[in-house]
N, C-alpha and C positions, 0 to 999 in steps of 0.2 A: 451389715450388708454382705451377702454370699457372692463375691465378683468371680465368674467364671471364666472361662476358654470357651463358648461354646462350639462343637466341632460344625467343619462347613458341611456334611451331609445334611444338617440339624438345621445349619441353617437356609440351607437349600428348600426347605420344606415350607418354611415360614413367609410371611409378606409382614413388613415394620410400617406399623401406623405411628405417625407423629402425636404426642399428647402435651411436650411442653418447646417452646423457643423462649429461649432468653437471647435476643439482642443485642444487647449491650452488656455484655458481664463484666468488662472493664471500666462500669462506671464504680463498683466497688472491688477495687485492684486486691485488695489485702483477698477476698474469700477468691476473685479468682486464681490467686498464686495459691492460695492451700487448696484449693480443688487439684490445682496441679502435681502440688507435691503428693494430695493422698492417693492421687491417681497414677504416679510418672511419668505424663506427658502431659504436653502445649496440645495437641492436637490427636483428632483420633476416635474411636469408638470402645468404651466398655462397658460389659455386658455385667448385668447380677439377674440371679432369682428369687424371687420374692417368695414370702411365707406364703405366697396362695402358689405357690413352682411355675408361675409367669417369667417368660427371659422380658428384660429391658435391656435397653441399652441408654448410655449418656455420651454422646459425641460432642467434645469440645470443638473448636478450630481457634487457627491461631492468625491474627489479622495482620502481623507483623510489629505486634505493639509491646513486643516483651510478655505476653504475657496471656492466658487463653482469653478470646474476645466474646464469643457465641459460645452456646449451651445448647443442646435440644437433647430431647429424650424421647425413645420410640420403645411403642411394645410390640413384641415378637409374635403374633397368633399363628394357629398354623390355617393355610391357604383355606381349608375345605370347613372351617371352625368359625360360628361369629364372634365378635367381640366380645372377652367374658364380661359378666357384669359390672355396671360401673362402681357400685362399691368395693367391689374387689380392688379396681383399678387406683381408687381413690385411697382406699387405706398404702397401698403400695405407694404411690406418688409420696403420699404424706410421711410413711419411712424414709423415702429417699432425700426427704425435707429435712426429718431429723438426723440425718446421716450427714447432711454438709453444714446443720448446724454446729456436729460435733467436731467436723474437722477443720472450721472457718473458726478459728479463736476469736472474732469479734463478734463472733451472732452467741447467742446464748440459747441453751435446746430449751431451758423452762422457758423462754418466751415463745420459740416457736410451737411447740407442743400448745401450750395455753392460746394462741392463734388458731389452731388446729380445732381446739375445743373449742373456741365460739362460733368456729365457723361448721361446727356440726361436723367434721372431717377426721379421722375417719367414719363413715357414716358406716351403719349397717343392713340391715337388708329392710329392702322400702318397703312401707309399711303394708300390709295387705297382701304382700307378695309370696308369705309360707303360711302353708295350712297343715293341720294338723286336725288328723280323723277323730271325732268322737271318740273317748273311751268306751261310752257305752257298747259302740256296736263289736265290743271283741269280749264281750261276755256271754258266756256258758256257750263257750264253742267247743266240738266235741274236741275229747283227749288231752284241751289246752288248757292248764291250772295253774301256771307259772306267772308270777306278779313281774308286773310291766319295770323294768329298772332304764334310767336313763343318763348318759354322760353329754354334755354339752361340747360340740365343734363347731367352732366358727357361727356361734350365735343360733344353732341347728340343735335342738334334741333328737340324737342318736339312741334309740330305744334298745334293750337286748333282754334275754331270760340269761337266769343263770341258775348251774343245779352242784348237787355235789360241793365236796367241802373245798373253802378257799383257801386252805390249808396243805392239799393234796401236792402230790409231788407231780402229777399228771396233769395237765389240762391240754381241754380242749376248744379249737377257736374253729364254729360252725360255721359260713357263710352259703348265704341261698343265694338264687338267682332271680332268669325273669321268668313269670312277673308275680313270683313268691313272696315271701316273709321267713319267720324264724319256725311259724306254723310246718311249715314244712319237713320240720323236724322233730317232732312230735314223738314220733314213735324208737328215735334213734338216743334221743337225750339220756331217758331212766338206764339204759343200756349202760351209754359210756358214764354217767354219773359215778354208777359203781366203781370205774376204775380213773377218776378223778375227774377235778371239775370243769364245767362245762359251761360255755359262755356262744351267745348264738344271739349275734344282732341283727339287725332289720337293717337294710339299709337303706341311703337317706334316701326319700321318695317311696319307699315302701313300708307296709306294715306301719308299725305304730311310730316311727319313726317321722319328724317334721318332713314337709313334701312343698321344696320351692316351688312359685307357678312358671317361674323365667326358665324357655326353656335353655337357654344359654346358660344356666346353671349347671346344668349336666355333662360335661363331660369325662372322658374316660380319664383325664388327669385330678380331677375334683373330685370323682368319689373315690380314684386312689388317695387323697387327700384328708378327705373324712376317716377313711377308714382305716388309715395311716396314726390319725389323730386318738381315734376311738384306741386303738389297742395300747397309745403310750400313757393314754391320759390311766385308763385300766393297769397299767407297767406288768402288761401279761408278757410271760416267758415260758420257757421249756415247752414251747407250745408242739401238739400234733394239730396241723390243719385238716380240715374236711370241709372238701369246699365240693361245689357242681355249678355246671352253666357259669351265668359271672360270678358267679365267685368265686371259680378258678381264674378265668379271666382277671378278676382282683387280686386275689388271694395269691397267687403264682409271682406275679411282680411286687407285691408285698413281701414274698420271701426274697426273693431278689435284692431287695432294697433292706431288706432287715433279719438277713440270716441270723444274725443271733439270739433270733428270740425263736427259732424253729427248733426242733428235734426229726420230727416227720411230717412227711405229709401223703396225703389220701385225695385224691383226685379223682372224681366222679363224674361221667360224661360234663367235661371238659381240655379246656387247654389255651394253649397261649398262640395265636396266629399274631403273624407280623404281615400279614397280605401276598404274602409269596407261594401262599397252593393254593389248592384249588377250593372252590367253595361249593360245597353242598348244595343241592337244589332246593334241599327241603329247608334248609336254611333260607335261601333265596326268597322261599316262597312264603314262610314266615315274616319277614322282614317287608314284602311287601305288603301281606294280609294287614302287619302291625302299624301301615303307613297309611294305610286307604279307609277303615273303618273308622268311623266317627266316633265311637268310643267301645274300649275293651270290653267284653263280656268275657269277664275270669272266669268266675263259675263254671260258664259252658265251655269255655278253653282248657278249662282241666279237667270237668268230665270225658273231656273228647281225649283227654292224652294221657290221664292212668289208666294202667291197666290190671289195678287190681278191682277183683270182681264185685267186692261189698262197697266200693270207696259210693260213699251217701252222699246224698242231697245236701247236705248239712254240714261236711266237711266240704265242698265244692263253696258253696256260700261261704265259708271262713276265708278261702282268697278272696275274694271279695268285697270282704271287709274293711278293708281299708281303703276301698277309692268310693265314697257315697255317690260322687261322680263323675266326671269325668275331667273335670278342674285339678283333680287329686292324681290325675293318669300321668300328667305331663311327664315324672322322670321312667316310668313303667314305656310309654310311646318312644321315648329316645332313647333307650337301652341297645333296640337294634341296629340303629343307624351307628352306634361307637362301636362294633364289632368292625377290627381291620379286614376290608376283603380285597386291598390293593397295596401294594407296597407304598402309595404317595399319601394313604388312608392315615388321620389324625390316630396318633397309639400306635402306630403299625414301626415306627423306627425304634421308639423305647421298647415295643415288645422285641426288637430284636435283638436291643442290647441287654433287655433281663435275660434273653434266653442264652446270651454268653453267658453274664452271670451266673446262672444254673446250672448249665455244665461242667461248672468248677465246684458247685456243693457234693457232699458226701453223706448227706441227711438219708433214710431208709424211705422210700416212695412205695406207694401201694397204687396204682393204678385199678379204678372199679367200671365199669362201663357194662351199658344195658345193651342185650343184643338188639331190643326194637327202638333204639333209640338212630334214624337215619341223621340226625343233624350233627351228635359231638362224635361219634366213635371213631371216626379218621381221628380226631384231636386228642381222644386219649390213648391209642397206642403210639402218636408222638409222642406222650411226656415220657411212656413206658422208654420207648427209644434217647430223651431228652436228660433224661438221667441218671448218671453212673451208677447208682445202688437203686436203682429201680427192680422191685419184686417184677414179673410176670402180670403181663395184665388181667385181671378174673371177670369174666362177665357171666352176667347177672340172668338168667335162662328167663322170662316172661315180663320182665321187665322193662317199663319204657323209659321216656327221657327225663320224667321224674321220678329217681329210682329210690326216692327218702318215700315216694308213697308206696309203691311199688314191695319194696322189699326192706324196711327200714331197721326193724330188729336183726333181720338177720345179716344186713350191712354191718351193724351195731357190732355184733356177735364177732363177726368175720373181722372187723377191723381191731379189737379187744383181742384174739387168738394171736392174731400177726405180731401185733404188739409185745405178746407175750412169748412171742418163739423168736424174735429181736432180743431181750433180757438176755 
């Protein structure tokens, strides 16, 4: 059990739904004296975070019987967030089960444990509720020849390509955004392959990667979760990131939480908002467009926003690919709504605390940004400003917001030089 402090800003944010009352926990005195002792008090509330990074709390009280009397346990959501899923909830509860198993010397964890398993708890994700796209439909799609590889989180296949030797003293960790895949990187991969290896997953809900239909699966703590999981289970290090869109948004608090696996990073129209500037229009209007249509048309949404001149019919159909229809959209439609644009905005406090963290790293930052890109370019000459060994930011002359279509080799090129004038 991970018991925290959590700070009262943190908790200011949050509303506590009740999920257990115990009654009477002085009907068996001995576990409520070691609740006590592993806690050190009769009375009171404290807080853990669960492997899924949900705060609970367990607040005793004391009835005046020597001894704690009542129990309840509440979880923490934040105000504007629904209830996450109930397996999630239910594998947590069922920790906290074996966690007073361990510290109650008359309960025994192989019993509760084997209670736990008859009773199907913890359960995993209800049945019918992740889909996963055809393989078939991501065959002979132009440029893309890299075999599908996959690591497992939380019961989720996590899909990624991978190029260049796993041996290399270089690697590199690709993230796209919305409402891409790893396709998006197509033309960037053989580039940096050459100067080590090269790892570019899909995240979950996109591309080939499994896509829950709940949409209370998605939030912006959960797929930092996944893909938190993804990079350790992989035990990638000396990483250069190259990330755009959310995957800066990910990838940025990923460094935050896990500087030692960084070396640099490359930051491509994006950035880290915490809800305290201002927000974009054309953001705005994105965000609404992406809440009112019944279902995405990728294809014609990336015809209409590269702007390179040959980009085909046929690479337009590869986004595509992965939602057959609109069942498969869910985590692609809720992408926009977890961008912070208020300070009370669920993400919007942790972004603020990654971005103390950041200011204290010392990693080389390349800042890349599209001049026609209206929605990130405020956000990336913040990171330019966000941290201390930040190169100058370069942008990118006719390129738009997706600048891996845009101008991908010579991103490639451009980020390989810098690298090499850092040596």
């Amino acid at each position: 059990m991970k018991w925290v402090e959590p700070p009262a800003e943190e908790l200011s944010l949050l509303r506590s739904d009740p999920l257990l009352w115990e009654q009477e926990l002085d009907v068996r005195p001995d576990v409520a004296g070691d609740l006590e002792r592993a806690l050190g008090k009769r009375s009171g509330e404290s807080f853990w975070r669960s492997g899924h990074d949900h705060l609970y709390s367990l607040e005793l009280a004391d009835l005046g019987r020597g001894r704690p009397s009542m129990a309840r346990v509440y979880g923490w959501w934040h105000r504007f967030e629904p209830r996450p899923p109930e397996h999630e909830i239910d594998a947590d509860l069922a920790d906290l089960g074996l966690w007073v198993a361990e510290v109650a010397e008359s309960l025994d964890v192989d019993d509760v444990s084997q209670v736990f398993s008859y009773a199907g708890t913890p359960g995993g994700w209800p049945e019918g509720s992740v889909l996963r796209t055809p393989e078939e439909r991501f065959s002979n799609l132009p440029g893309f020849h890299w075999e599908r590889r996959e690591v497992e989180v939380e019961g989720l296949s996590m899909a990624y390509v991978e190029a260049g030797s796993e041996d290399a003293e270089e690697c590199f960790l690709l993230l796209h955004g919305e409402p891409t895949w790893s396709y998006l990187y197509r033309f960037m991969i053989p580039v940096l392959a050459q100067a080590g290896r090269v790892v570019a997953p899909d995240l979950i809900g996109f591309g080939r990667s499994d896509k829950p239909t709940l949409s209370s699966a998605y939030t912006y703590r959960s797929h930092l979760r996944w893909l938190r999981r993804f990079v350790a289970a992989l035990d990638l290090g000396d990483l250069t990131l190259v990330c755009q869109d959310w995957g800066g948004l990910l990838g940025l608090r990923l460094v935050a939480d896990e500087a030692h696996r960084f070396r640099r990073l490359v930051a491509m129209n994006t950035g880290l908002p915490d809800g305290s500037g201002p927000v974009a229009e054309a953001f705005t209007a994105w965000r609404r467009f992406s809440q009112s249509v019944p279902e995405m048309d990728v294809p014609r949404m990336m015809q209409s926003a590269v702007r390179r001149p040959d980009f085909s019919t046929a690479e337009a159909q590869a986004y595509g690919a992965p939602f057959p229809d609109r069942e498969y959209q869910t985590g692609a439609r809720i992408f926009p709504r977890l961008v912070p644009t208020r300070p009370d905005h669920p993400g919007a406090y942790e972004n603020s605390m990654a971005r103390l963290a950041l200011r204290d790293l010392r990693i080389p930052v390349l800042p890349i940004w599209s001049e026609e890109d209206p929605i990130t370019a405020a956000w990336v000459k913040d990171v330019e400003r966000l941290f201390p060994n930040s190169s100058a930011a370069v942008a990118i002359a006719g390129a738009g917001h997706f600048i891996q279509e845009d101008a991908g080799e010579e991103i490639a090129s451009l980020i390989v030089d810098w690298m090499g004038r850092l040596a």
